[in-house]
N, C-alpha and C positions, 0 to 999 in steps of 0.2 A: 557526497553523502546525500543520502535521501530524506525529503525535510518531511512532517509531517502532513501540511498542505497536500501536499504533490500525493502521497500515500491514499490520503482519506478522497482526494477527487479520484484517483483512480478508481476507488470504489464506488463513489458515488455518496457516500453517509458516510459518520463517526458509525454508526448501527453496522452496517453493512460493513467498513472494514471488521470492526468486531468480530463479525460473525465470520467472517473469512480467514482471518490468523488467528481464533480461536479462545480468544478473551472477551469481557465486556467491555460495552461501549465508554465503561465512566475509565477501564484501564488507558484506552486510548486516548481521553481526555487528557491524564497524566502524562503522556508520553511526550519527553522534551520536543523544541519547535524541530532541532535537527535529530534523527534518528541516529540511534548507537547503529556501529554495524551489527549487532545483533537484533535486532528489531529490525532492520534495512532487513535481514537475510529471513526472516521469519514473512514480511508485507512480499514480499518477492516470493518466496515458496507458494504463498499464498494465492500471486497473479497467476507462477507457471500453473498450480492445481487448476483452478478455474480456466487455465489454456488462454488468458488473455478477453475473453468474451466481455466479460465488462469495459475492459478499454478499448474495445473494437466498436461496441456498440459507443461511446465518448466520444470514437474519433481520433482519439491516441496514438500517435504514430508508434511503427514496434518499435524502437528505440528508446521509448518510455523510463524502462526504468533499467536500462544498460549503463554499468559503471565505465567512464570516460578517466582517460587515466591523464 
């Protein structure tokens, strides 16, 4: 599962994930430490939109946010 931590560093801010999956910053707030897979799947649509540029620029390897089974 993808935790929140890990989410909001990939964007860089609570702000800026916000604005990337398409809620407010204080939604994100609420968002449990581990993400539902639904939130997992909406921070991820989010990354492919953006084509990964924010984690590129972090330094992120692409394996970031790939589900390990």
């Amino acid at each position: 599962m993808l935790s929140k931590k890990r989410a909001v560093r990939f964007f860089g801010s609570v702000e800026a994930t916000a604005h990337a999956v398409g809620v407010t910053g204080r939604a994100v707030e609420k968002w449990p430490l581990q993400l539902t897979q639904a939130l997992a799947d909406r921070v991820v649509g989010a990354a492919l939109r953006t084509e990964g540029i924010t984690a590129a620029k972090r330094g992120f390897p692409s394996w970031f946010f790939v589900k390990r089974f």
